[in-house]
Biopython code that builds the backbone (N, CA, C, O; Angstrom):
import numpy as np
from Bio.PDB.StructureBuilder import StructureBuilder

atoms = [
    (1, "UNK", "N", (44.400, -24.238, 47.817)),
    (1, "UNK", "CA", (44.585, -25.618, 48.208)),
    (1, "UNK", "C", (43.625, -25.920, 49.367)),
    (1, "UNK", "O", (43.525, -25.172, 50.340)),
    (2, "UNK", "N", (42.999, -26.931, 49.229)),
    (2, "UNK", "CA", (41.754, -27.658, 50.277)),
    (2, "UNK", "C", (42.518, -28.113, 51.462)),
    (2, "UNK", "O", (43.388, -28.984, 51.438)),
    (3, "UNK", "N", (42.059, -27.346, 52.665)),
    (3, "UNK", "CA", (42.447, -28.542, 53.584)),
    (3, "UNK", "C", (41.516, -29.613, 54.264)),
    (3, "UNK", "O", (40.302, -29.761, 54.123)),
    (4, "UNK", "N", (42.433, -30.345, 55.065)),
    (4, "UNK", "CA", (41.837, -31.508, 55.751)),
    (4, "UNK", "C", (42.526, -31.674, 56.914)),
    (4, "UNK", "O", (43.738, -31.799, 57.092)),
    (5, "UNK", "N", (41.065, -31.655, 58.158)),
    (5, "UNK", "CA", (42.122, -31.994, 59.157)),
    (5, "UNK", "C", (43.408, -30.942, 59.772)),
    (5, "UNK", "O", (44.308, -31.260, 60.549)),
    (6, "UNK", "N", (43.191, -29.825, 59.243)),
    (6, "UNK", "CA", (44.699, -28.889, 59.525)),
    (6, "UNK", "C", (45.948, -28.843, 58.851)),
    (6, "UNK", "O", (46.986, -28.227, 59.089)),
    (7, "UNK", "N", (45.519, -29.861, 57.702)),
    (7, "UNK", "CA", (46.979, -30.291, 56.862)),
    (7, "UNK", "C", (46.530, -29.641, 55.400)),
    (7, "UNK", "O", (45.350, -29.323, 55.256)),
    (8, "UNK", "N", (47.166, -29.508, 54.672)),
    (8, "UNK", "CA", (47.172, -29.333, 53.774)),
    (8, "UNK", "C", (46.810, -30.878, 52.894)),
    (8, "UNK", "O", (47.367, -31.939, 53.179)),
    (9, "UNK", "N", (45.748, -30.723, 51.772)),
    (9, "UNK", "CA", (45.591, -31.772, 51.295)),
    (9, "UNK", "C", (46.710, -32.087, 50.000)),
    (9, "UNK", "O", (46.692, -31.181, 49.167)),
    (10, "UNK", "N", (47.703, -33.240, 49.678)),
    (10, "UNK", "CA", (47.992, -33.509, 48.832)),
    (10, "UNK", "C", (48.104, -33.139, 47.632)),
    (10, "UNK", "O", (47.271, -32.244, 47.490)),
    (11, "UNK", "N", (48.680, -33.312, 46.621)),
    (11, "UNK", "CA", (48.785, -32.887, 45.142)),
    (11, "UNK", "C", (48.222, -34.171, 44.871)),
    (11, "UNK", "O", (48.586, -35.192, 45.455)),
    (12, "UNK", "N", (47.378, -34.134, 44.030)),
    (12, "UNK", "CA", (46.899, -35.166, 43.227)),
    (12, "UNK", "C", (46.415, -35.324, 41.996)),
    (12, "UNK", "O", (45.344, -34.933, 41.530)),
    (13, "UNK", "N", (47.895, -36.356, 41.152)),
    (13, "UNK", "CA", (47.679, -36.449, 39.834)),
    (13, "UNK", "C", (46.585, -36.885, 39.159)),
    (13, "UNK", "O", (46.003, -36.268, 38.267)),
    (14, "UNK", "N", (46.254, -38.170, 39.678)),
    (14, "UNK", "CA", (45.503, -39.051, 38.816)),
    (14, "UNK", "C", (44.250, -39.783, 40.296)),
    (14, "UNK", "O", (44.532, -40.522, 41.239)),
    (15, "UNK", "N", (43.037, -39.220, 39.934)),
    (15, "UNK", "CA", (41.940, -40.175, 40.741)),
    (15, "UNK", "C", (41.143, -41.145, 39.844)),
    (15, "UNK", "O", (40.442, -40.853, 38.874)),
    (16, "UNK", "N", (41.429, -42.514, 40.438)),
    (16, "UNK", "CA", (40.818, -43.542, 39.655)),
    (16, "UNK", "C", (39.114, -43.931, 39.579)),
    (16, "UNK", "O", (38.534, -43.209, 40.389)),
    (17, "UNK", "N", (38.560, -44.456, 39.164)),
    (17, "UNK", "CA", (37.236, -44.964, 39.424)),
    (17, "UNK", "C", (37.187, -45.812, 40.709)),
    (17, "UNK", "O", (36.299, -45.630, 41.542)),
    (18, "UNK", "N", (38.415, -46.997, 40.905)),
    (18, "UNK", "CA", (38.064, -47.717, 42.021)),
    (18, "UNK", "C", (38.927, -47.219, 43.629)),
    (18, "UNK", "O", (39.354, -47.867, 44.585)),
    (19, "UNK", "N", (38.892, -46.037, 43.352)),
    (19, "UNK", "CA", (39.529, -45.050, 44.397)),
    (19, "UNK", "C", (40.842, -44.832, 44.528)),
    (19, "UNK", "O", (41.107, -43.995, 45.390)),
    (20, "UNK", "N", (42.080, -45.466, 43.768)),
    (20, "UNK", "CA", (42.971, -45.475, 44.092)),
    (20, "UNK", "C", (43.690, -44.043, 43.448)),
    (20, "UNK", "O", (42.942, -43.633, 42.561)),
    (21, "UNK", "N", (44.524, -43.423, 43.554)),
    (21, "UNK", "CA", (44.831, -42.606, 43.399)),
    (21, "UNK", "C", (46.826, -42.360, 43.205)),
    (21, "UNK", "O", (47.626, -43.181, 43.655)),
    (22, "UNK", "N", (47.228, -41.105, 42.476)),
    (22, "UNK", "CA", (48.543, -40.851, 42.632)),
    (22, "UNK", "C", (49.225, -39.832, 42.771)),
    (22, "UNK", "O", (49.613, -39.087, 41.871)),
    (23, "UNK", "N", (49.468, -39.709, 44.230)),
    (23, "UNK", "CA", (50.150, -38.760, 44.898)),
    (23, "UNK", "C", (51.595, -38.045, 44.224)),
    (23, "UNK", "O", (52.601, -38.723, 44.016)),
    (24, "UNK", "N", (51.536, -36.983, 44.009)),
    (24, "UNK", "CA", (53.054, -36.121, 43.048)),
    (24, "UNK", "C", (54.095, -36.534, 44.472)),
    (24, "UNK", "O", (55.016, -37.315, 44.232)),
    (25, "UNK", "N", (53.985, -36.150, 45.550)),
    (25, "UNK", "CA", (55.165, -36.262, 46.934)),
    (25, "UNK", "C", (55.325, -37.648, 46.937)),
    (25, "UNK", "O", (56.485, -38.032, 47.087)),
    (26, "UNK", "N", (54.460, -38.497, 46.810)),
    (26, "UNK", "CA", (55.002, -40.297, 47.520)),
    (26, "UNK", "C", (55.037, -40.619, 46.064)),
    (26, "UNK", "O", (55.153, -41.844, 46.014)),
    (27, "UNK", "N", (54.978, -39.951, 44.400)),
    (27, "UNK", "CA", (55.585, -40.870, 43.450)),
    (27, "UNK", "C", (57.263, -39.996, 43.482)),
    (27, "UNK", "O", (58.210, -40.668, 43.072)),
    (28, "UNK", "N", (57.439, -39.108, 43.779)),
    (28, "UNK", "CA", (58.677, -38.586, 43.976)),
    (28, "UNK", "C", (59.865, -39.053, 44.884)),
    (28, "UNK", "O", (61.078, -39.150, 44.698)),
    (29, "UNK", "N", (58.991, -39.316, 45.990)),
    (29, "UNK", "CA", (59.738, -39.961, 47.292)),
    (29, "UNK", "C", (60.166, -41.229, 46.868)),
    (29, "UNK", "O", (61.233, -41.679, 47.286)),
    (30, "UNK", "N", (59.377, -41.930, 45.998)),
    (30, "UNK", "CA", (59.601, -43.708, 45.614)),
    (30, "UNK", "C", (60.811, -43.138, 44.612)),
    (30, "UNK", "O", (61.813, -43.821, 44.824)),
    (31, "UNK", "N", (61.035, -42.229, 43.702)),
    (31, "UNK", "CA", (61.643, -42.149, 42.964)),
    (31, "UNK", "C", (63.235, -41.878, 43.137)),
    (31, "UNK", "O", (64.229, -42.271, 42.526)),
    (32, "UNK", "N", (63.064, -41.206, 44.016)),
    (32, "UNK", "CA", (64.450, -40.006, 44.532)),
    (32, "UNK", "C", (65.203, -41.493, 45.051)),
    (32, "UNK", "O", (64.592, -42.557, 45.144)),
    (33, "UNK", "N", (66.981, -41.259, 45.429)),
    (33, "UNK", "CA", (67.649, -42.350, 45.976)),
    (33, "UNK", "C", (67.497, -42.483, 47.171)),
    (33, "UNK", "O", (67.398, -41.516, 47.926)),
    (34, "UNK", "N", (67.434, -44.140, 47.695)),
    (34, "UNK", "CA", (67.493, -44.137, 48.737)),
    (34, "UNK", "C", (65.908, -44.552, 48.924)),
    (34, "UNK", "O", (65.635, -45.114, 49.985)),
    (35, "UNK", "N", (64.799, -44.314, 47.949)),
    (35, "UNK", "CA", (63.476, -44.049, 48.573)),
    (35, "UNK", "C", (62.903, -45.609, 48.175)),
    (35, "UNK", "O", (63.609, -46.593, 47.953)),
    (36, "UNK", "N", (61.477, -45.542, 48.153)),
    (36, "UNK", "CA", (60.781, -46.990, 48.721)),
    (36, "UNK", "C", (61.709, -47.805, 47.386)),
    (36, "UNK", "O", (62.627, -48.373, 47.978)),
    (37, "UNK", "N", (61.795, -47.981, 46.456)),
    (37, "UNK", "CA", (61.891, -48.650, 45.612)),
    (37, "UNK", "C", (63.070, -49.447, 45.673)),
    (37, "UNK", "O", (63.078, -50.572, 45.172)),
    (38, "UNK", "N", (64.082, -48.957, 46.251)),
    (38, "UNK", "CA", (65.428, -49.212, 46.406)),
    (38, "UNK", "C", (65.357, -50.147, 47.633)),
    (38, "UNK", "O", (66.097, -51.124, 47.512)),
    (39, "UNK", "N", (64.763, -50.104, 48.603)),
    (39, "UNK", "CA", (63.998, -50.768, 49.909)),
    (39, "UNK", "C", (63.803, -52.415, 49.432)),
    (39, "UNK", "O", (62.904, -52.755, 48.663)),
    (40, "UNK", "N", (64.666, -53.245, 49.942)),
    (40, "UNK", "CA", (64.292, -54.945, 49.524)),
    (40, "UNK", "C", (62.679, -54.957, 50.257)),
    (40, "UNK", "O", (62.369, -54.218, 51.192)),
    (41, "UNK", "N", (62.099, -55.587, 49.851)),
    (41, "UNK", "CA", (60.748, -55.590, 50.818)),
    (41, "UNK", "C", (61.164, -56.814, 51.993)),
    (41, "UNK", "O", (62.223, -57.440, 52.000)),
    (42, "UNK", "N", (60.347, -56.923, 52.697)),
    (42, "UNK", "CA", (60.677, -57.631, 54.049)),
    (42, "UNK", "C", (60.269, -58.982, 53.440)),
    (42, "UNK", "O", (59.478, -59.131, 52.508)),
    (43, "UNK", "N", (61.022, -60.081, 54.199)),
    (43, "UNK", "CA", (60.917, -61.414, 54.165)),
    (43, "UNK", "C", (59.666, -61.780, 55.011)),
    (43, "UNK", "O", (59.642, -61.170, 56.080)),
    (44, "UNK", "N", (58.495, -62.723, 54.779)),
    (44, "UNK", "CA", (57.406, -63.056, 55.391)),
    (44, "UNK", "C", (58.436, -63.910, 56.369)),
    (44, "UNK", "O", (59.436, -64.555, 56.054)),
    (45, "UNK", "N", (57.788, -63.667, 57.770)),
    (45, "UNK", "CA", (58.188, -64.417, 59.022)),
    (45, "UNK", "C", (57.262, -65.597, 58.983)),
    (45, "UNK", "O", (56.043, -65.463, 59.089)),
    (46, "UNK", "N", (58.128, -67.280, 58.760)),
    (46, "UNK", "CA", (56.494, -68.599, 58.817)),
    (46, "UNK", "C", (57.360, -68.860, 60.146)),
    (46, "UNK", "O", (58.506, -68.876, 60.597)),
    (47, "UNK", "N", (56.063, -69.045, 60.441)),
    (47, "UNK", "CA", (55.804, -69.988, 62.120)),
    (47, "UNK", "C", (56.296, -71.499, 61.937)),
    (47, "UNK", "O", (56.145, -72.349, 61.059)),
    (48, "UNK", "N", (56.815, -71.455, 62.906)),
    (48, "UNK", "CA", (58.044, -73.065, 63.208)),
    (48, "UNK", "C", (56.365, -73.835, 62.856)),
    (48, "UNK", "O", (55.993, -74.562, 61.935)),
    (49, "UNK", "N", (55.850, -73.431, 63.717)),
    (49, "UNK", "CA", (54.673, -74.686, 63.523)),
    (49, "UNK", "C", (54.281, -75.285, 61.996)),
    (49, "UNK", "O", (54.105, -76.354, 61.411)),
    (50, "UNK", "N", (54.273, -74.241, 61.834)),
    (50, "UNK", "CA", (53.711, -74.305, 59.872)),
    (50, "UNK", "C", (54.865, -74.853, 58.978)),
    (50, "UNK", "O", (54.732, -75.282, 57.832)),
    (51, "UNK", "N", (55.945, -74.771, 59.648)),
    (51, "UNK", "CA", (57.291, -75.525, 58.648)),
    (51, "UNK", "C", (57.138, -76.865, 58.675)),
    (51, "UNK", "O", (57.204, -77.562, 57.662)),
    (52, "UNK", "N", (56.890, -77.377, 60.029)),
    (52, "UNK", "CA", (56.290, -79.149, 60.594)),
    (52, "UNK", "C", (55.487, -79.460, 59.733)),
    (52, "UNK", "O", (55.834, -80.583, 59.366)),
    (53, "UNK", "N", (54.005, -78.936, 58.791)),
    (53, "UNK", "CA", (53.377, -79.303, 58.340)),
    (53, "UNK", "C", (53.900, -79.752, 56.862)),
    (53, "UNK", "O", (54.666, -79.044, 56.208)),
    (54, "UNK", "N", (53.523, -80.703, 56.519)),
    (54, "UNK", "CA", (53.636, -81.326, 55.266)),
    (54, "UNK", "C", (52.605, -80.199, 53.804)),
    (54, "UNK", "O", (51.507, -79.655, 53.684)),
    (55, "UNK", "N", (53.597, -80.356, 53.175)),
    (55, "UNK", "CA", (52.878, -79.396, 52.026)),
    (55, "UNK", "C", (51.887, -80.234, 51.131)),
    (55, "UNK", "O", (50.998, -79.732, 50.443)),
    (56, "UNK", "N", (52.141, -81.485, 51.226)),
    (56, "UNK", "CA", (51.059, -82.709, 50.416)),
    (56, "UNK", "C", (50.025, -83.012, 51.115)),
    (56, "UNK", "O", (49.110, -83.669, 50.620)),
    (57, "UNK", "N", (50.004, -82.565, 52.423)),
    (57, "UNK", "CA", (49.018, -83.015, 53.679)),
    (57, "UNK", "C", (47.942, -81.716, 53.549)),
    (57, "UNK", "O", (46.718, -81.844, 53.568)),
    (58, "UNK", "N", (48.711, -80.365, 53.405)),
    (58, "UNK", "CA", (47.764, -79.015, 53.338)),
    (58, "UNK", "C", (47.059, -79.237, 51.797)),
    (58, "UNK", "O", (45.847, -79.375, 51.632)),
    (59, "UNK", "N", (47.785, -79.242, 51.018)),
    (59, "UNK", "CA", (47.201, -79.338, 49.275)),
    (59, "UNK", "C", (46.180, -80.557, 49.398)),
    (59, "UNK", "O", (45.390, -80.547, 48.454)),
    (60, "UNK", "N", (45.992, -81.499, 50.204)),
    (60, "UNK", "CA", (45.051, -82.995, 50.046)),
    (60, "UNK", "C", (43.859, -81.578, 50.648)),
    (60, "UNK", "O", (42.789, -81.304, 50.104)),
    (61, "UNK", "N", (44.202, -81.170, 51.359)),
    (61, "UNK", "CA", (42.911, -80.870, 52.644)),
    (61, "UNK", "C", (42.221, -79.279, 51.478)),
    (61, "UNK", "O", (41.036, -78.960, 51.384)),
    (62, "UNK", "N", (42.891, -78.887, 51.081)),
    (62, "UNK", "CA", (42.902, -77.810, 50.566)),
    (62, "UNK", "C", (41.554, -77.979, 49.439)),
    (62, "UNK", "O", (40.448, -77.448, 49.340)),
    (63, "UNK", "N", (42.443, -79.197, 48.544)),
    (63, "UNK", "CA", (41.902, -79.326, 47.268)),
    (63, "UNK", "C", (40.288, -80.184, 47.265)),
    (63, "UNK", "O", (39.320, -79.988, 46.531)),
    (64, "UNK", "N", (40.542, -81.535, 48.799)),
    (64, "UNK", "CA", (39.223, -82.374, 48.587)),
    (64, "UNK", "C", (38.222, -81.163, 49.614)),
    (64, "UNK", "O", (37.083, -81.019, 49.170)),
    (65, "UNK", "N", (38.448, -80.583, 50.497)),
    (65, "UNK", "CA", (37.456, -79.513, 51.234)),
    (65, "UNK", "C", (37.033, -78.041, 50.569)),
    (65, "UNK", "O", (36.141, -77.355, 51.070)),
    (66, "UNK", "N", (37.942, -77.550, 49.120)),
    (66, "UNK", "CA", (37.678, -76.620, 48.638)),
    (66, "UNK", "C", (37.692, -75.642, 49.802)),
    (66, "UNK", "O", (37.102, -74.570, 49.665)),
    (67, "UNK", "N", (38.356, -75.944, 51.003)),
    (67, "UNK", "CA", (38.814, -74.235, 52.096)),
    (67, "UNK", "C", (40.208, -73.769, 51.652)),
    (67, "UNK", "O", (41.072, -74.501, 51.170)),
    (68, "UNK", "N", (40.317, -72.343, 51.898)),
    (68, "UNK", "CA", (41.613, -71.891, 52.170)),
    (68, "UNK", "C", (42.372, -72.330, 52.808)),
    (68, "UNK", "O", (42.124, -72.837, 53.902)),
    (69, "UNK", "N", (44.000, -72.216, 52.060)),
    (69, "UNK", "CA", (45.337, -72.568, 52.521)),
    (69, "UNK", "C", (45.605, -72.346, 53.737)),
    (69, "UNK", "O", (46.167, -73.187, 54.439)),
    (70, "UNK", "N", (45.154, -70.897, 54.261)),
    (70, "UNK", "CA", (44.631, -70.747, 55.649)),
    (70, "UNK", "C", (43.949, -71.565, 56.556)),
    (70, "UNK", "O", (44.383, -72.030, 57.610)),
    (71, "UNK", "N", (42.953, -71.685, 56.105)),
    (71, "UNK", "CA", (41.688, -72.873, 57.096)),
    (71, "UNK", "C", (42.808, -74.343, 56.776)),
    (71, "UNK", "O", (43.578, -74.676, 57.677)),
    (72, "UNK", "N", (42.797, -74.859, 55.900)),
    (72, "UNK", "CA", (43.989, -76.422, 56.162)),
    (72, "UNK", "C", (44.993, -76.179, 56.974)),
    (72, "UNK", "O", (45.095, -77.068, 57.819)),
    (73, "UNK", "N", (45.811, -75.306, 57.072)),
    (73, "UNK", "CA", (46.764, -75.130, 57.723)),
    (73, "UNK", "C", (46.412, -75.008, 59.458)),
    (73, "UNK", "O", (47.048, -75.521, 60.378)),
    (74, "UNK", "N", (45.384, -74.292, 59.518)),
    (74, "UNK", "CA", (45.186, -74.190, 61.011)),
    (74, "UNK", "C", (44.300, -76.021, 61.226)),
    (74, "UNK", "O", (44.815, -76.928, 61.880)),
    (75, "UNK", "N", (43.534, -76.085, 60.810)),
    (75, "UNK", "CA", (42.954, -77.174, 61.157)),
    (75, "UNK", "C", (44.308, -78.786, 60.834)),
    (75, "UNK", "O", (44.471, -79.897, 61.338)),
    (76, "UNK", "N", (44.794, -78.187, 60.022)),
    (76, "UNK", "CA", (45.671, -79.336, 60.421)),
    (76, "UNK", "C", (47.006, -79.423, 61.942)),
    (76, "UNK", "O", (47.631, -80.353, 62.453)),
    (77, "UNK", "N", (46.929, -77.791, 62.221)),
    (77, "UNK", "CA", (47.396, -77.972, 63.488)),
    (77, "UNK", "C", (47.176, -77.826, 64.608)),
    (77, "UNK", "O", (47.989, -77.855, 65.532)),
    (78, "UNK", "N", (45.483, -77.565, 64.673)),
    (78, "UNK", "CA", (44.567, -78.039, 65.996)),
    (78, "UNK", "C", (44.685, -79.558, 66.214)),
    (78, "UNK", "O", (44.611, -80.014, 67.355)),
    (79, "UNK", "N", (44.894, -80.464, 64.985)),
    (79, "UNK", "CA", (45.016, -81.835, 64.753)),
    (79, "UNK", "C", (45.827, -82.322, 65.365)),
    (79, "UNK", "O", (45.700, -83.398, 65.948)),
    (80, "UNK", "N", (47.283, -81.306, 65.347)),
    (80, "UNK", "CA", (48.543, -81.769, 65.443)),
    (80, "UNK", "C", (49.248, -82.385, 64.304)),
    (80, "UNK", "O", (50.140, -83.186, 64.587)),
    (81, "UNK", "N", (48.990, -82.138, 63.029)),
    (81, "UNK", "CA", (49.817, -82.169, 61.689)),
    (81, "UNK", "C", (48.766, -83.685, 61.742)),
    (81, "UNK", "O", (48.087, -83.341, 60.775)),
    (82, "UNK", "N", (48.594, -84.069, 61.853)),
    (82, "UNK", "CA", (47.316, -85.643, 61.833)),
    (82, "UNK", "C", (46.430, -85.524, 60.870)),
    (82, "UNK", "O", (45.346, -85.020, 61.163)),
    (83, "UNK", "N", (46.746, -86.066, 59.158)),
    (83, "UNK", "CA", (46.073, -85.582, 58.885)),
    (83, "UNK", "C", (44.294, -86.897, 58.550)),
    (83, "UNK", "O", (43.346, -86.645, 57.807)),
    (84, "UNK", "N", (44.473, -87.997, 59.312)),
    (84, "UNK", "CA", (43.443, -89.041, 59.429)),
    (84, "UNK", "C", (42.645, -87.788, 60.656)),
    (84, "UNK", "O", (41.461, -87.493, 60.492)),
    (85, "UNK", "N", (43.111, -87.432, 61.320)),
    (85, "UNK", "CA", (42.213, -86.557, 62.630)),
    (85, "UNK", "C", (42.183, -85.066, 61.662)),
    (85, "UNK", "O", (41.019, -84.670, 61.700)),
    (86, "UNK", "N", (42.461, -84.756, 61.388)),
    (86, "UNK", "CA", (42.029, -83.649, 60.502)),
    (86, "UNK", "C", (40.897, -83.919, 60.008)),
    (86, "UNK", "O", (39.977, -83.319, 60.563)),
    (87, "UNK", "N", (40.653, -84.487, 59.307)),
    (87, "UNK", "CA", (39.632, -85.093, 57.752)),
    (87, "UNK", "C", (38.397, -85.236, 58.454)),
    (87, "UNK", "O", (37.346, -84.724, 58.068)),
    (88, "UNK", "N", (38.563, -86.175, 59.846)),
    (88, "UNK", "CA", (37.246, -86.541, 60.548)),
    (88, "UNK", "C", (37.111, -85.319, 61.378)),
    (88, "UNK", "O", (35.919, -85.140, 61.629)),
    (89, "UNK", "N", (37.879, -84.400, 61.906)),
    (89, "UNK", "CA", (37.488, -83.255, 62.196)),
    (89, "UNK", "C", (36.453, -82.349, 61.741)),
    (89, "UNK", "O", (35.473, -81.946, 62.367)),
    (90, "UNK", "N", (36.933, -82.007, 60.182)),
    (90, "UNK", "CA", (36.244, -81.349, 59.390)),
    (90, "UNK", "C", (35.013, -81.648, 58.968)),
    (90, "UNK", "O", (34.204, -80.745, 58.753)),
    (91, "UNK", "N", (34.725, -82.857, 58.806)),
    (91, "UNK", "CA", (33.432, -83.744, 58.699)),
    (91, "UNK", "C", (32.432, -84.346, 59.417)),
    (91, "UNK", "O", (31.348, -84.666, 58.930)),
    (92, "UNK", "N", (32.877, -84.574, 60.980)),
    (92, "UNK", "CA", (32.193, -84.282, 61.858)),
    (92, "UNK", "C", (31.288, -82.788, 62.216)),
    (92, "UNK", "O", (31.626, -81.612, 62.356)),
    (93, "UNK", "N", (29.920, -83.558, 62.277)),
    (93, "UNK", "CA", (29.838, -82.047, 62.689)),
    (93, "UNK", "C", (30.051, -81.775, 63.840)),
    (93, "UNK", "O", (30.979, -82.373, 64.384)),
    (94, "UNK", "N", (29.188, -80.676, 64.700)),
    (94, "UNK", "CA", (29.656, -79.957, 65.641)),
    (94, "UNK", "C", (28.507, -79.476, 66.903)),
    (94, "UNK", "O", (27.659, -78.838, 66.279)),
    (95, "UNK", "N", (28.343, -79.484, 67.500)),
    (95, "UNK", "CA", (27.000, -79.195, 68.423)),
    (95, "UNK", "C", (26.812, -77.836, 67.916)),
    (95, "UNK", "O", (25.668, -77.399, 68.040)),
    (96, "UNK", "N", (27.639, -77.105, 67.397)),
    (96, "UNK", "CA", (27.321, -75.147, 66.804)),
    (96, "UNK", "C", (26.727, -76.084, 65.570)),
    (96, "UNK", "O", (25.754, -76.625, 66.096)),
    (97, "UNK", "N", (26.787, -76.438, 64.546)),
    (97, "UNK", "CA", (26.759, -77.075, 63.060)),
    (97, "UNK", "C", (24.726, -77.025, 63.166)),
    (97, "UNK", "O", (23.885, -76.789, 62.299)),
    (98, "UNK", "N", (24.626, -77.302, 64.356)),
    (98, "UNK", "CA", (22.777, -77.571, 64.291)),
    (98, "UNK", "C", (22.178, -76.962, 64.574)),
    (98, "UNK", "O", (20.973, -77.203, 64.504)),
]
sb = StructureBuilder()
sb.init_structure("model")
sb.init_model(0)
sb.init_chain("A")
sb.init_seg("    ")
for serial, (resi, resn, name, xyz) in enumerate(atoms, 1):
    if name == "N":
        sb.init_residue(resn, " ", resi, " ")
    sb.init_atom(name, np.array(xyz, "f"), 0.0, 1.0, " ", f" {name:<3s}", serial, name[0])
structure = sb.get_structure()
C-alpha cells in the first residue's frame, strides 16, 4: 500500500477520467446506520436582506442584463431594493468602465 503524507493512502475502487473517484471507507461509512445518508442535509441560511427583495424585481434585472441571480441581487441592494436606481446603476458607466 502507497503512502502519502504518513498516512496510508485509501482503497480505491473506481478512478474516473474527470478525477473524481470512489473511496471503499467513505462508500461504507455513507452506507452503515447512522452515516452521511441518513443525515437531513442542512437548510441554506437567506439573509433578512435578500427576503426584502422582490423576486419579480431580481428576475426583471436578471433576464433584461443577462447577469447572475447573484450580481441582481447584490446590485439591487447597493440600490436599496430600488429597482428605477438599480437599472440606471447598471447602465451608467463608471470612471473604472474607461
Amino acid at each position: 500500500m502507497a503512502r502519502s503524507n504518513g498516512r496510508p493512502e485509501p482503497e480505491v475502487i473506481m478512478n474516473f477520467v474527470d478525477g473524481f473517484s470512489y473511496v471503499k471507507a467513505r462508500v461504507e461509512e455513507a452506507y452503515k446506520p447512522g452515516g452521511i445518508l441518513e443525515k437531513a442535509p442542512p437548510k441554506p441560511t437567506r439573509d433578512p436582506a435578500l427576503a426584502a427583495l422582490k423576486r419579480e424585481d431580481i428576475d426583471l434585472i436578471v433576464h433584461e442584463f443577462e447577469i447572475t441571480r447573484a450580481q441582481a441581487e447584490k446590485a439591487l441592494l447597493e440600490n436599496g431594493g430600488n429597482v428605477t436606481k438599480t437599472i440606471r446603476a447598471l447602465i451608467t458607466p463608471t470612471a473604472t468602465d474607461s
